[in-house]
N, C-alpha and C positions, 0 to 999 in steps of 0.2 A: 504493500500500500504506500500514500505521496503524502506524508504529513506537508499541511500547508499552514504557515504561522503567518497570520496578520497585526498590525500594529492594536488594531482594535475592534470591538466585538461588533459593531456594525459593521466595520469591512467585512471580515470575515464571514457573517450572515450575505452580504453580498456576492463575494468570492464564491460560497458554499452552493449558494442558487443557482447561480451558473455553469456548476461544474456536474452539478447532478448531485452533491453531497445532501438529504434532507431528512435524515435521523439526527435529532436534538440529541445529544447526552449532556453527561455533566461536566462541563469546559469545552466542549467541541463537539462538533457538529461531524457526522459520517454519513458515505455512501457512493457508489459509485468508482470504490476503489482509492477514494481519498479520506482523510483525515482532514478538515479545518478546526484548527486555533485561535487562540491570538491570544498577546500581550497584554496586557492595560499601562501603557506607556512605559516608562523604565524599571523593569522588575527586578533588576540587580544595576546596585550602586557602586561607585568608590565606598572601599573602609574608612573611617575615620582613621585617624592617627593614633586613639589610644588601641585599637585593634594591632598594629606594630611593636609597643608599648604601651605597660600602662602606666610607664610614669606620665606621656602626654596627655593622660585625660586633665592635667591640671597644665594650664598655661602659663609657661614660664620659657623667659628670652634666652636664659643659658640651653636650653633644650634647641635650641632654633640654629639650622635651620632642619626640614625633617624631607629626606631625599628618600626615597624604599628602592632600593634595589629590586624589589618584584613588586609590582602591586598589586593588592589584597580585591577583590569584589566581593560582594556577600548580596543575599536578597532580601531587600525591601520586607519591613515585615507587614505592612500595609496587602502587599501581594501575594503572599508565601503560597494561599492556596491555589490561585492558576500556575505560578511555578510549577508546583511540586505535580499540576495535574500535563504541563508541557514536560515536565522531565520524565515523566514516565513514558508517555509519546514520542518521545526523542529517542526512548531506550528501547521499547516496545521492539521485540524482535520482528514483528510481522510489518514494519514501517523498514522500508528499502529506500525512499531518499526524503528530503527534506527540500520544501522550497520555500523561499523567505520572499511574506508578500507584505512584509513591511515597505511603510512609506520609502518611495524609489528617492532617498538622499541622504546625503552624510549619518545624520542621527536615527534615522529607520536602518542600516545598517551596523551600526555598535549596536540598538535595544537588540535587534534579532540574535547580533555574534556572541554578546556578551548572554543570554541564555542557553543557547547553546555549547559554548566553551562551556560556562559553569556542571551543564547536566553534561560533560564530560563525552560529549556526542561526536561520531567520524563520521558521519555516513553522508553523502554525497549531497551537495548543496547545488538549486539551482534557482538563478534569479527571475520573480518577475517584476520588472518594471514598467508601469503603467503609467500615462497621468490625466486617465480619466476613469469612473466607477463604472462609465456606462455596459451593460452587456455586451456589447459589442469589444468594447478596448480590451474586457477582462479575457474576452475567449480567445482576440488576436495575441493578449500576453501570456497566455496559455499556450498555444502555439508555436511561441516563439521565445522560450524560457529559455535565458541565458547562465551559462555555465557559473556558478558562485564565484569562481575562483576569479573572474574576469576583476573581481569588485574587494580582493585580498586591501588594496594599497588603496581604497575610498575607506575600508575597516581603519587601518592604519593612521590613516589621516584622522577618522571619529577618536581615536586614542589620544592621538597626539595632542587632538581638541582638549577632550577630558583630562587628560594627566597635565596640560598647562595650565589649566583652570585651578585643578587640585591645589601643583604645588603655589600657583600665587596666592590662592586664597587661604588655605590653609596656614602658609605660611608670613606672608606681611600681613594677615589680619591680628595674626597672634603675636606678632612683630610690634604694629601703629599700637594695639591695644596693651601690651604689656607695656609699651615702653610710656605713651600717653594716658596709660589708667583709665581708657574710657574703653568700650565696646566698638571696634571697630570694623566696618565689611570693607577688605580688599579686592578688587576682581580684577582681572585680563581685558573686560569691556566693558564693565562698570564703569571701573577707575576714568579711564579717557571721556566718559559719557559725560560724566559727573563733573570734569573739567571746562565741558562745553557749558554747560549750564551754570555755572559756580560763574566762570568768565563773562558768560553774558550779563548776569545779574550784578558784577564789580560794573562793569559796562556800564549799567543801567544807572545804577546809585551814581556814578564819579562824573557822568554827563554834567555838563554843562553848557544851557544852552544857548546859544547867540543871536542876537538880534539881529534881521538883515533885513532889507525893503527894495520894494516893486512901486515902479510909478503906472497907474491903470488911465487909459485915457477911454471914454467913450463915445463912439463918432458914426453917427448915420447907422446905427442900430449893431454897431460892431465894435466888442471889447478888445482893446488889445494893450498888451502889458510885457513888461519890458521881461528881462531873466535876474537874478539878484544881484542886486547893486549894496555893498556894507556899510559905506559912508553915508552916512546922512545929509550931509552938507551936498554931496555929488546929487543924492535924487531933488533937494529942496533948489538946488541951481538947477538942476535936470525940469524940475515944475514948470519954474520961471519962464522956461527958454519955450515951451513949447508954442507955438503960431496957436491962429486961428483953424488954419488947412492944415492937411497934414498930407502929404502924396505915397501914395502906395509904389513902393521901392519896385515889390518884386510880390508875382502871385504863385507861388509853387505846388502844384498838379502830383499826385503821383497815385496809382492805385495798386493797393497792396492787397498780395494775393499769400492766406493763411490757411496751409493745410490741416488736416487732421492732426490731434495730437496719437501718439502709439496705445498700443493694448495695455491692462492694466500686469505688472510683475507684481508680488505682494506689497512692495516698499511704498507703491504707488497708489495701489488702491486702499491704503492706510491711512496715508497724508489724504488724500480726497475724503473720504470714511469724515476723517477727524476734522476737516474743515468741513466737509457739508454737512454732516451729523452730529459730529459734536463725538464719536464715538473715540473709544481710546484703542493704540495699537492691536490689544489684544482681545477686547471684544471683536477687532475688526475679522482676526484671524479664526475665531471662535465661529462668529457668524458663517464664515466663507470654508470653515472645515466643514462645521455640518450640510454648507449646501453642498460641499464634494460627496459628503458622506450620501447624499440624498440626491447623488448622482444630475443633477441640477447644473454644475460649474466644475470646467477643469482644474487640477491638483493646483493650490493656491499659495503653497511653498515653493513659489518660484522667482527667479529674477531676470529671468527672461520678457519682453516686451513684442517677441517674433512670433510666430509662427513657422512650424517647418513647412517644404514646398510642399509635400505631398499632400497638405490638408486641402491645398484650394477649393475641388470642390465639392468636400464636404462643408468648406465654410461657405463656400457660394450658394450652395441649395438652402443651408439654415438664412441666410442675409436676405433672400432672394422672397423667401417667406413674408417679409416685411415690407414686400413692395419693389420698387423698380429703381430707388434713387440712388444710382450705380456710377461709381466714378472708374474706369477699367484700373489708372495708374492710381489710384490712391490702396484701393483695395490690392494690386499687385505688390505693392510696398508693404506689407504687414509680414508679407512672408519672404522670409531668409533662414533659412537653416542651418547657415556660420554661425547667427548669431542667437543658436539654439542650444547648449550645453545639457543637463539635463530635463527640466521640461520646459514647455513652450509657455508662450503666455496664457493667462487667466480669460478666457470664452464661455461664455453658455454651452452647454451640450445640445445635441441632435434632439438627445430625449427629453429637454426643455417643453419642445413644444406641444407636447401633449400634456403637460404638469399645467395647472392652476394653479398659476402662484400668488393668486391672490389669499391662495388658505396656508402659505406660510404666516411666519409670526412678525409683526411689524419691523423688526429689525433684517430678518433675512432677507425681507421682499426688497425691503430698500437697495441695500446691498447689490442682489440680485438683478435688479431693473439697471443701478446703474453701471453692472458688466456688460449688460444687454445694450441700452446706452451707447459703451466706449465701442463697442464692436460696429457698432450700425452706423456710427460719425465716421469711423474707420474706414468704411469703404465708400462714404459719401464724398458730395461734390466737396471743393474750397470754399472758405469764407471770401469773399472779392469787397472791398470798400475804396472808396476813392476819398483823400485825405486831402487835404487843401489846407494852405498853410498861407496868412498875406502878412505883411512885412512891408513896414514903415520904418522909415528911419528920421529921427531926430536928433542933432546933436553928437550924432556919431554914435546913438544907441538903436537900437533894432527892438521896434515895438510888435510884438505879431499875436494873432490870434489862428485859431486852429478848427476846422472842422472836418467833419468824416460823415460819410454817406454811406449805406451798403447798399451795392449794389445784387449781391448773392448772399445769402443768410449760410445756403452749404448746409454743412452738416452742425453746427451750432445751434440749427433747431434742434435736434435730440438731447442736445443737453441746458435748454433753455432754463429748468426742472431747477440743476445744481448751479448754477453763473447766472451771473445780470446779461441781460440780455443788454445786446450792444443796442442803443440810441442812436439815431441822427441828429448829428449838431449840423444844421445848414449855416453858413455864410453867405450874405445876400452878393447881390451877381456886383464883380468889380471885377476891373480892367488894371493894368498894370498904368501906372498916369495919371490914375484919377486922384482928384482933391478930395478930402473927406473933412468935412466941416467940427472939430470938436465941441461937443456939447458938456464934456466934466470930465474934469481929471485929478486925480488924487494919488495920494501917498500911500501904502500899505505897509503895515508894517510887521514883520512875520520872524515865526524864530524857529531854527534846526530844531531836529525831534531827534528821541533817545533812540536808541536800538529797541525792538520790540522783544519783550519776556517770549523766550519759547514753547510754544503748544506742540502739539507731539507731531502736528500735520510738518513744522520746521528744525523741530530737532530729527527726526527720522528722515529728512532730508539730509541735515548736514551730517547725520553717521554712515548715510551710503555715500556719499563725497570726499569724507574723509580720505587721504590718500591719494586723491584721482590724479595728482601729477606724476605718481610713482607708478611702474609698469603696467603703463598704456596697455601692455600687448596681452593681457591677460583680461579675466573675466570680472567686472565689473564688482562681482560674489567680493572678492579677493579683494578691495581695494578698501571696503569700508570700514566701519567699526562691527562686529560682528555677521551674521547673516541677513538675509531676510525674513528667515524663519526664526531667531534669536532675539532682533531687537527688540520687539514686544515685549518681552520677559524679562532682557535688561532696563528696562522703563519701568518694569514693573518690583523688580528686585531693590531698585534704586527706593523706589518708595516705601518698600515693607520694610526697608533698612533705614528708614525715617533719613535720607542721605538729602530726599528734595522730596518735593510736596505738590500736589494737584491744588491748585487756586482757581475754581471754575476752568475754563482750557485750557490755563497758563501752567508753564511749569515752571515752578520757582524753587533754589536750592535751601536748604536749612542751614544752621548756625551749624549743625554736625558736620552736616558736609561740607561746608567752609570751612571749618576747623581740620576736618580729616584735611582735606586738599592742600590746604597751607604746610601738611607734614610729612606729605606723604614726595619719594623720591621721582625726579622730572621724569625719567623713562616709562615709568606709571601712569603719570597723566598726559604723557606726548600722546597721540593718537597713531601716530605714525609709527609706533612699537608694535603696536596690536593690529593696524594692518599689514608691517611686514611680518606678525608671524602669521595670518590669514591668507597672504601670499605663501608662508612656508608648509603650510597646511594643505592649499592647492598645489603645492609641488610634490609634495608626500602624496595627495591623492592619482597627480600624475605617474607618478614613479620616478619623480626627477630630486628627489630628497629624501633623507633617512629620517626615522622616526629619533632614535637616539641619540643624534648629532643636536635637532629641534631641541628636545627634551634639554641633553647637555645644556644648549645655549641659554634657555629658561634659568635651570638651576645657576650657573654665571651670574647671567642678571641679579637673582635672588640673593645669592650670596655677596657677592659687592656691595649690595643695603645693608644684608644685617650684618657685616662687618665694619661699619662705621658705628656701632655703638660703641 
């Protein structure tokens, strides 16, 4: 028989339907010559440290730093009994191989390796990876089960994740906290996060803001106002000087043509999420797992924004569903398969359109409509507007005024729903020559603003950016602070560690985490540590880096802090 481990009991009831598996028993589902499983997320953890030792159950800095030569796993006692009911099925003589249908990416392959190692298991592993629930993807992943072994150095790589996490936080947390007496949380992507927000908020308080002014004239039913002048004396001369006429320099025409923006990756449909909903990183992911689960939207742990070429038309028949508003080259731009890594972007499914998704639950539908949404703008026409720009000159200043027409709305009507809809500002009809009579002109007088406190829709921005100047040539995954599928959790770890705080959608940091930050060593809060070890991690997954060279270089680090006490 094909023992088949899924990440979680819904998949797996999915997986089982399709395979022909449909005897319930107790932890897994039979028939048809398979076994279905599954996990309930990580069933075996790292040991602690007093597991090594028991002198480290007491935190103390002469103990530090704590390096294991092997490292220990054990299980979850929250889980113990699907364990113990997978290790038996693992062992089961009448189970001839084993396919791992955990989630197809880095962390879906440790949960699955790290059960299996534990239940001490040889027997022949084969991958499927998917990244959609529909019947149809599961039977074609069926089909075409790849060899476990292909996927040794993605395991590799989830290790190397884990054991750098381990030793940083294990160790400078018990480091900052023994030496400054307080409770401290250290991380590998905390730390840098924590720095982003901790900075903006010095940012915020140390502002100082400056006074600057605009001289507005208005003339035959047309505003026009200069760009920022700091002197005051300059604009109060600038007043004085201006005529009765004023002759229009220059009338500048240009019409700008605004394609579709790309499909949503998770990082993306987060920040949208958290700006048009209000929703936070990890409701967003919550929402958009279970509509995977409910086969509704493709696998939403992704960072990708393409499409592979083979989908075309499958996505042409679902688009096509919605009408005729067809752009051939916008829609052919969605799909590239260089810039496909593991899964594609985030789409509605085929089997969407037979679902009422009006009987989801307020939060999913939302969601949902606006995947449906980015995909349908996707292949629609451009936005077209004609911008008009006229320009006066007085005194050797440039007074202008600016208006925009549309003339093609495109595919901005589908998402009129989440964005203001673009206005026409006309400007009444002038010639380049013309006199225009001032009727009132004045001083304004205006002053610089702070930097804006970050909401998660722009710190999730700037932790997939992080990095982006360093190895262009690599996958995008690689360059940020964490994953796509992580940062929610680091957002979210940041707050159950009282490090920053939710202020309605602002994220502000705490006196903790000002304090930790101020003690903690620069290579900790450079950002740029944690994504060249995110790059090192993609090189271990390629097979272009050693796990224990990575590791070495970690413990380095570590140890060069706690040797300055």
């Amino acid at each position: 028989m094909k023992l088949v481990i899924a990440e979680k009991p819904s998949v797996a009831i999915s997986i089982a339907k399709v395979i022909g598996a449909n005897s319930r028993k107790d932890g897994y589902i039979e028939g048809n010559n398979y076994i279905v499983s599954w996990c309930v997320g990580h069933l075996i953890r790292m040991s602690n440290p007093e597991s090594y030792d028991e002198k480290y159950r007491k935190w103390d800095i002469v103990d530090l730093p704590i390096f294991p030569d092997n490292y220990k796993y054990e299980i979850s006692k929250y889980t113990k009994k699907q364990y113990c009911i997978l290790k038996k099925l693992l062992t089961d003589k009448k189970v001839t191989q084993v396919i791992n249908a955990c989630d197809a990416a880095r962390e879906g392959e440790l949960i699955f390796r790290l059960v299996y190692n534990q239940a001490g298991c040889k027997k022949p592993i084969k991958r499927l990876w998917i990244s959609s629930m529909e019947d149809k993807a599961i039977k074609e992943g069926f089909n075409s089960l790849k060899d476990g072994r292909e996927y040794e150095n993605l395991f590799r790589s989830a290790l190397a994740r884990g054991q750098a996490d381990w030793l940083v936080g294990m160790n400078l947390s018990r480091y900052y906290s023994c030496l400054h007496n307080n409770n401290y949380s250290v991380g590998r992507v905390q730390t840098p996060t924590l720095a982003m927000v901790v900075d903006r908020d010095k940012s915020i308080r140390n502002f100082v803001k400056k006074k600057y002014f605009t001289v507005q004239i208005k003339a035959q039913d047309i505003d026009l106002e200069t760009s920022r002048i700091d002197e005051k004396e300059k604009v109060e001369r600038l007043l004085l000087s201006i005529p009765e006429l004023v002759e229009v320099k220059e009338i500048e025409k240009k019409r700008k043509i605004t394609r579709p923006d790309r499909l949503f990756d998770l990082t993306t449909l987060q920040r949208e999420c958290n700006k048009y909903f209000g929703y936070s990183a990890k409701q967003t992911l919550d929402y958009a797992q279970s509509l995977y689960e409910k086969k509704l939207i493709t696998y939403p742990r992704t960072d990708s924004r393409f499409l592979t070429d083979d989908m075309i038309d499958i996505v042409k028949t679902y688009v096509d569903s919605f009408g005729n508003d067809f752009d051939e080259e916008n829609f052919k731009s969605i799909f590239n398969s260089k810039k496909v890594e593991d899964h594609h972007a985030i789409i509605p499914t085929s089997g969407s359109l037979d679902f009422d998704t009006r009987s989801l639950q307020g939060s999913e539908e939302k969601i949902f409509e606006l995947i449906k949404a980015k995909l349908l703008a996707a292949r629609s026409g451009n936005l077209i507007t004609e911008n008009t720009k006229v320009i006066c000159d007085v005194e050797g200043y440039e007074f202008t005024s600016r208006g925009t027409v549309v003339i093609d709305e495109g595919f901005t009507k589908y998402l009129t729903s989440y964005t203001r809809k673009k206005e026409d500002k006309v400007l009444p009809r002038l010639n380049k020559g013309d006199r225009l009579k001032v009727e009132d002109k004045k001083i304004n007088e205006k002053y610089t603003n702070p930097p804006k406190a970050y909401t998660e829709d722009t710190l999730l921005k700037d932790m997939e950016l992080a990095g982006k100047d360093a190895k262009q040539d690599l996958d995008i995954e690689t360059k940020g602070l964490g994953t796509p599928a992580t940062r929610a959790g680091t957002i979210e770890n940041l707050i159950q560690k009282e490090l920053i705080k939710r202020d309605e959608r602002k994220l502000i940091s705490t006196y903790k985490g000002e304090q930790l930050l101020s003690l903690v060593a620069d290579f900790l809060r450079n950002p740029n540590t944690t994504v060249d070890w995110e790059v090192k991690l993609y090189e271990i997954a390629e097979g272009k880096a050693n796990l224990k060279d990575f590791i070495g270089d970690v413990e380095k680090r570590i140890r060069e802090v706690i040797s300055q006490v």
